[in-house]
C-alpha positions, 0 to 999 in steps of 0.5 A: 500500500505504501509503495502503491501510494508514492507511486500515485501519490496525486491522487493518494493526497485525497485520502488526507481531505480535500485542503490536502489535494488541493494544495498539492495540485496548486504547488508546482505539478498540477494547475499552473498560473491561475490569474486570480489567486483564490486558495490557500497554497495556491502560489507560494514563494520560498524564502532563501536563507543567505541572500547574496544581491538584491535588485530593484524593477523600475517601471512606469505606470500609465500616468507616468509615475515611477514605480520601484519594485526591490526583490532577493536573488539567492547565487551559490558561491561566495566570490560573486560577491567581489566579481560584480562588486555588489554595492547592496552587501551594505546593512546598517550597523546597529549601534547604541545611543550611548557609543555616540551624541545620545542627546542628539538621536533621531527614529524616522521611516525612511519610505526608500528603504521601507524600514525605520533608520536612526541617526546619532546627530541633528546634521545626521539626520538633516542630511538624510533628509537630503539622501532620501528625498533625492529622486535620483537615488535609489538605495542607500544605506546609513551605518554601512561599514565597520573600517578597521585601521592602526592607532597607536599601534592598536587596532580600532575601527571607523564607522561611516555615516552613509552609503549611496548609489547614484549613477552607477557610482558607489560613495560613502560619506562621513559629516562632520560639523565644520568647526570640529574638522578644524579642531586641534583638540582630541575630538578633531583629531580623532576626526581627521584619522577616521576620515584618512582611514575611510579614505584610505580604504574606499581607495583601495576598494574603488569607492568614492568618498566625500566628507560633508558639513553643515556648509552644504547640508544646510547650504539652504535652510529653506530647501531643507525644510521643505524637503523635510515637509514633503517626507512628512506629507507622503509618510501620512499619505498614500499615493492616489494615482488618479489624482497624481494623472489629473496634476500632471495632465496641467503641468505642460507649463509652471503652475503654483499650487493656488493656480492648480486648484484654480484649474481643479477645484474639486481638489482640496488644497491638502490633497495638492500639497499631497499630491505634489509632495509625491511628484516631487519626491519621484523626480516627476516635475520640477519645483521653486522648495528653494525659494518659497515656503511649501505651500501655496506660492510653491511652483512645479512644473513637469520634467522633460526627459532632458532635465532627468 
């Protein structure tokens, strides 16, 4: 009876009920892509264990707004890794308030990344702001590397503030507050090694580096503040694609806020600000944020792809 039953073993799921049979059928040898998905077990996804790249699918849905769709890839064998020089091998460090400025700590959702991220200084968080509402950056990473280096004839180690990819080029960045990189006390020289050994090392690895300050990270107060009034808009708004159509329809020209709901005045002036908060952050249109306070005098205007 044994041998009778794995021989037919399809049809001998039926003698353990029908949720039995059913989901055999719907796991890989019977009934295949089923438009609808109706049952339990119908379609399944198995999840690797050691994930060795992750790729994100960019596409653009009928009204023009780009879509980011991020999957898991499992590849055998460790040397892949350094033969396509994987930038997302890159996971935030986690680290304890009390390694770093605990009075200056910062918890925000960072929509990119769909996780929450967490920062050990104001200029930390601010120029994440920055990082993340940068439509031409697709992933980043805060916290990414441990860099261990020689002082005084001790090893020790360096944690980056930031990695991101940007055209194809990875960089990783260290900020700084100005006056400290300047210091000739113990915090600035201590500074000034971690930056040689992170320099040092993304040389020898065939990143990029740049060392950031509060000079061009807060180059522009007023831009800085809307940017982070744009994150807070689309963290406490879903996208509705009708209406994101609708504003894009009238943006063959520079149009303000106030003179959008002039031309659609069934739309409440919120759901504008909401709207164009999500059209900004992907890029779509082009806008004044370092000029005017987000609101009604804020101008967008749709992007041509020679301004991509």
């Amino acid at each position: 009876m044994k041998k009778l039953e794995l021989n037919h073993f399809g049809i001998a799921t039926s003698r353990y009920g029908e949720d039995s049979h059913t989901k055999l059928n719907n796991t890989g040898i019977g009934e295949q892509n089923e438009t609808n998905i109706v049952r339990p077990y119908q379609r399944v996804q198995f999840d690797a264990h050691r994930i060795d790249t992750v790729f994100s699918i960019t596409f653009t849905t009928v009204d023009g707004v780009g879509t980011r769709t991020q999957g898991l890839y499992k590849i055998r064998g460790d040397s892949i890794m350094k033969e396509i020089n994987n930038p997302f091998q890159f996971h935030a460090i986690k680290m304890t308030r009390g390694l770093k400025y605990g009075s200056e700590y910062w918890e925000s959702y960072a929509p990119k990344l769909r996780r929450d991220v967490c920062f050990f200084s104001d200029l930390e968080y601010d120029h994440w702001v920055l990082i993340e509402t940068d439509s031409i950056i697709r992933i980043y990473c805060e916290q990414p590397y441990k860099i261990p280096y020689i002082y005084n004839g001790s090893l020790t180690e360096t944690v980056v503030d930031m990695w991101y990819l940007k055209d194809g080029i990875n960089t990783f960045i260290e900020v700084k507050y100005f006056d400290v990189l300047e210091a000739e006390n113990e915090e600035g020289q201590r500074a000034r090694r971690q930056i040689k050994a992170q320099q040092t090392w993304c040389e020898e690895n065939g990143f990029h580096h740049k060392v950031i300050t509060e000079k061009q990270i807060r180059q522009n107060p007023l831009l800085l503040s809307n940017k982070k009034k744009i994150l807070s808009l689309i963290k406490s708004g879903c996208i509705n694609e009708e209406r994101l159509r609708h504003i894009l329809d009238i943006l063959a020209e520079n149009r303000s806020f106030f003179e959008i709901n002039q031309v659609i005045p069934e739309l409440k002036p919120s759901e504008i600000q909401l709207a164009c908060a999500w059209l900004i952050y992907y890029g779509k249109v082009i806008h004044n944020l370092d000029k005017h306070p987000y609101g009604n005098n804020t101008q967008v205007k749709i992007k041509c792809p020679e301004e991509n």
